[in-house]
C-alpha positions as CSV (number, residue, x, y, z in Angstrom):
1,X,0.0,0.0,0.0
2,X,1.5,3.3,-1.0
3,X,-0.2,7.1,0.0
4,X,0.6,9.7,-2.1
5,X,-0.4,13.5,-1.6
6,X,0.1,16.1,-4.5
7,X,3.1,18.7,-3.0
8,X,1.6,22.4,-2.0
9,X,5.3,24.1,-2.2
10,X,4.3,26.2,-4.9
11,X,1.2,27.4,-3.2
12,X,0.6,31.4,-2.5
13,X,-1.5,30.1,0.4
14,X,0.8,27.3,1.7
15,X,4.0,30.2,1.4
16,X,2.1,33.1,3.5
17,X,1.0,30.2,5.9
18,X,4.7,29.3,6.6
19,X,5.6,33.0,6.9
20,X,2.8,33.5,9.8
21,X,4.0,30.9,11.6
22,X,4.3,31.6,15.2
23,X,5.4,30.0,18.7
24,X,3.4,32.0,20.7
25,X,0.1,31.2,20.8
26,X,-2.9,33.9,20.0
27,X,-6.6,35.0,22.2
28,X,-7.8,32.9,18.7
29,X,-5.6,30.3,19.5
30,X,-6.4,29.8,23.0
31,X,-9.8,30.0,22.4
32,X,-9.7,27.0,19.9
33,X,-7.7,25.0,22.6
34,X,-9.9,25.6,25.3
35,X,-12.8,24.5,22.9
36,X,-11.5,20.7,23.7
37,X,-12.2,21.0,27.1
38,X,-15.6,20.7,29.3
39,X,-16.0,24.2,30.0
40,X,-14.0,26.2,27.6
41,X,-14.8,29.6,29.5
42,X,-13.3,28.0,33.0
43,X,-10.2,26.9,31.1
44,X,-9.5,30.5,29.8
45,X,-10.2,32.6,32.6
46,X,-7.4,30.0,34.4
47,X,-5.4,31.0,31.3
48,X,-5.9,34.7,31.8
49,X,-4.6,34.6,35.3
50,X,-1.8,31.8,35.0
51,X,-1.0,32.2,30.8
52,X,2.2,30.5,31.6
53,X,1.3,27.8,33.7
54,X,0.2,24.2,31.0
55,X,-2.9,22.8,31.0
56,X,-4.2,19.0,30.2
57,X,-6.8,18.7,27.7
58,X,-8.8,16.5,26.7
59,X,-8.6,14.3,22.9
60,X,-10.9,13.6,20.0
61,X,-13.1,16.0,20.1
62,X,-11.1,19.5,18.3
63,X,-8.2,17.2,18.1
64,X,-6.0,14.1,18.2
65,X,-2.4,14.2,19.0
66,X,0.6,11.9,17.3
67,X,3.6,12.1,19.8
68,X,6.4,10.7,18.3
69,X,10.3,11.3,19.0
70,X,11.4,14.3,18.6
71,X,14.7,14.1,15.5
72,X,11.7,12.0,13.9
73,X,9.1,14.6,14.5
74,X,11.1,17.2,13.4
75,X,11.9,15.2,10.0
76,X,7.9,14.8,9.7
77,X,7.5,18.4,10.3
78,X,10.0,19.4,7.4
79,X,8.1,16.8,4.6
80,X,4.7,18.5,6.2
81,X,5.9,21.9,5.8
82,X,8.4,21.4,2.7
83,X,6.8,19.2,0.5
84,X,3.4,18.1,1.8
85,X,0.2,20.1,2.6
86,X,1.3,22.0,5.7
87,X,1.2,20.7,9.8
88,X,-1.2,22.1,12.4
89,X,-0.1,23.2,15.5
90,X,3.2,21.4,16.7
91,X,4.5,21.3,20.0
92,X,7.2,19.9,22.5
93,X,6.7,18.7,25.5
94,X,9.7,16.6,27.3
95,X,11.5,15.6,24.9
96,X,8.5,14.2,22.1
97,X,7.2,16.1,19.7
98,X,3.2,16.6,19.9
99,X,1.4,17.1,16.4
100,X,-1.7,18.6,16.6
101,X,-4.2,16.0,13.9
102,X,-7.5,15.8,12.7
103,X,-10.0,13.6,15.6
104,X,-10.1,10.5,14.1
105,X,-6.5,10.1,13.6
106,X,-5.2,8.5,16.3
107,X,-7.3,5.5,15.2
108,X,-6.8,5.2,11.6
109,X,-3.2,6.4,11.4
110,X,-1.6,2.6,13.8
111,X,-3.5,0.6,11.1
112,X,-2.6,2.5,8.1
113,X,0.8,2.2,9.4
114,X,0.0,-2.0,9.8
115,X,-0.8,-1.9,5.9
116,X,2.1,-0.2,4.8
117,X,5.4,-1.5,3.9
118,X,7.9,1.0,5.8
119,X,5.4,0.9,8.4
120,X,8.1,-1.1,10.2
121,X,10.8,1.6,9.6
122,X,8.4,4.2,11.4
123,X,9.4,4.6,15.5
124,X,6.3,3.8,16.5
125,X,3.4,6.6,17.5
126,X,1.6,7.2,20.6
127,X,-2.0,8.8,19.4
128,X,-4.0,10.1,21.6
129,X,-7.9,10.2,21.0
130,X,-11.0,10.0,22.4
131,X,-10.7,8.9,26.4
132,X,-6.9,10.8,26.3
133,X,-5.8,13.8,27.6
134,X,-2.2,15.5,26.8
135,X,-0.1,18.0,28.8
136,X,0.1,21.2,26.3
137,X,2.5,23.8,26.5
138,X,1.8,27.5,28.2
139,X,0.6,29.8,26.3
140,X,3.3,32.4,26.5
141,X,7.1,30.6,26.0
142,X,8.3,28.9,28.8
143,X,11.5,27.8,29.8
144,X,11.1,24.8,30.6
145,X,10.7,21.6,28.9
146,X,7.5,22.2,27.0
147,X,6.9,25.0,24.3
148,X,5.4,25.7,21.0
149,X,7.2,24.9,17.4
150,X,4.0,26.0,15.6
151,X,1.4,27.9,17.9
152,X,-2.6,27.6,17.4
153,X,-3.5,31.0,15.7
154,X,-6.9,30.9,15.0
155,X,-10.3,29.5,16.0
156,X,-10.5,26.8,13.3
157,X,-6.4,25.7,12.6
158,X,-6.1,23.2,9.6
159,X,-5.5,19.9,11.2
160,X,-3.8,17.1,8.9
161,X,-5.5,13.9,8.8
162,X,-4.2,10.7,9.3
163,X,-3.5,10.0,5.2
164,X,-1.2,12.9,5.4
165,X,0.7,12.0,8.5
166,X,1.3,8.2,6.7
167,X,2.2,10.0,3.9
168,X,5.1,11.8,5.8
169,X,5.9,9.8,7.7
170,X,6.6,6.7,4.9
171,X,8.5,9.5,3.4
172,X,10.8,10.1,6.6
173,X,11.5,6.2,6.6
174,X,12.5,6.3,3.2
175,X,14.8,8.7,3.8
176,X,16.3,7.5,6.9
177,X,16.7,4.1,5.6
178,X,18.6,5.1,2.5
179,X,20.8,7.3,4.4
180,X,21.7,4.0,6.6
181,X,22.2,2.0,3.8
182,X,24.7,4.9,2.3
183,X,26.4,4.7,5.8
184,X,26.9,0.9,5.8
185,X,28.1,0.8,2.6
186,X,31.0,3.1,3.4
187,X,31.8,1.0,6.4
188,X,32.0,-1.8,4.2
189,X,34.3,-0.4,2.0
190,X,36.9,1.6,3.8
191,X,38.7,4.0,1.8
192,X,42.1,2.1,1.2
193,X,45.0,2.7,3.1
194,X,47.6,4.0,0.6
195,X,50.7,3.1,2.5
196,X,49.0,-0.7,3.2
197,X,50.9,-3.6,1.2
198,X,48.8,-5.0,-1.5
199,X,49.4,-8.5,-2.2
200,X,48.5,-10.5,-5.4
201,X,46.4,-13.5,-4.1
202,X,44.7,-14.6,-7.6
203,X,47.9,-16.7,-8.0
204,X,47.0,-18.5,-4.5
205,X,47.1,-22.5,-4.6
């Protein structure tokens, strides 16, 4: 099984939406967040009076998260943003790298991965959905150990789905995998040493 998507690099919209990206999250922003939880108004008056303290929120309703590691995250989030259709919000949050998906994804994306043939080569994701809850970042920069890569900005952020996440993530694989097979065949074949001695053994009984 192979996913393909068409690449958006050439795409006004796609170039100004790279260009607004921000790591500080806007009242817009916050306002979409808060929509995940119970009582949305609650969670942003907390926000208002603590805006850099984290909050939990709850999954599968305005989103799904796909935590994955973060030099692997940060290879998806280059194919997203340089070849693919875009990310939503991104964050990090102890050392993992928390991509903000479409609900739904968290169940789909593990079986899509199942049916594909790098799915092997892909460090495998924790999604979180429905019955989950995540730790996100403040909502001003912190300095600790979470913060924002790419910040929620408005009230209805495009969200990538979980056909675009296999799609990036097949892609990473790829890519990793032919950069390890490059590396082993230079271990293989050592550059030779020029002041070795070379023997003739063809004439070996």
């Amino acid at each position: 099984m192979t996913t393909t998507l068409t690449p958006n690099s050439g795409c006004p919209a796609l170039e100004s939406a790279r260009v607004a990206q921000t790591t500080q999250v806007t009242p817009e922003g916050a306002a979409w967040l808060a929509s995940a939880s119970a009582y949305p108004q609650s969670t942003l008056s907390l926000w208002r009076q603590r805006p850099s303290a984290p909050a939990v929120l709850p999954c599968g309703t305005a989103f799904d998260i796909v935590n994955v590691p973060a030099v692997f995250g940060r290879r998806l989030l280059d194919l997203l943003w340089g070849e693919g259709p875009g990310s939503g919000p991104v964050a990090v949050h102890r050392g993992r790298m928390l991509l903000f998906a479409a609900p739904g994804t968290a169940q789909r994306l593990p079986a899509l991965l199942d049916w594909e043939e790098w799915g092997d080569s892909v460090p495998a994701p924790i999604c979180h959905g429905r019955g989950d809850a995540v730790t996100v970042p403040a909502l001003v920069p912190p300095t600790g150990p979470s913060r924002w890569l790419v910040a929620p900005d408005t009230r209805s952020p495009w969200l990538p789905g979980p056909e675009a996440l296999l799609w990036a993530c097949v892609r990473a694989a790829r890519a990793t995998s032919t950069a390890s097979a490059a590396d082993l065949r230079v271990s293989i074949f050592p550059s030779a040493d020029r002041d070795a001695n070379v023997y003739d053994v063809s004439r070996r009984r």
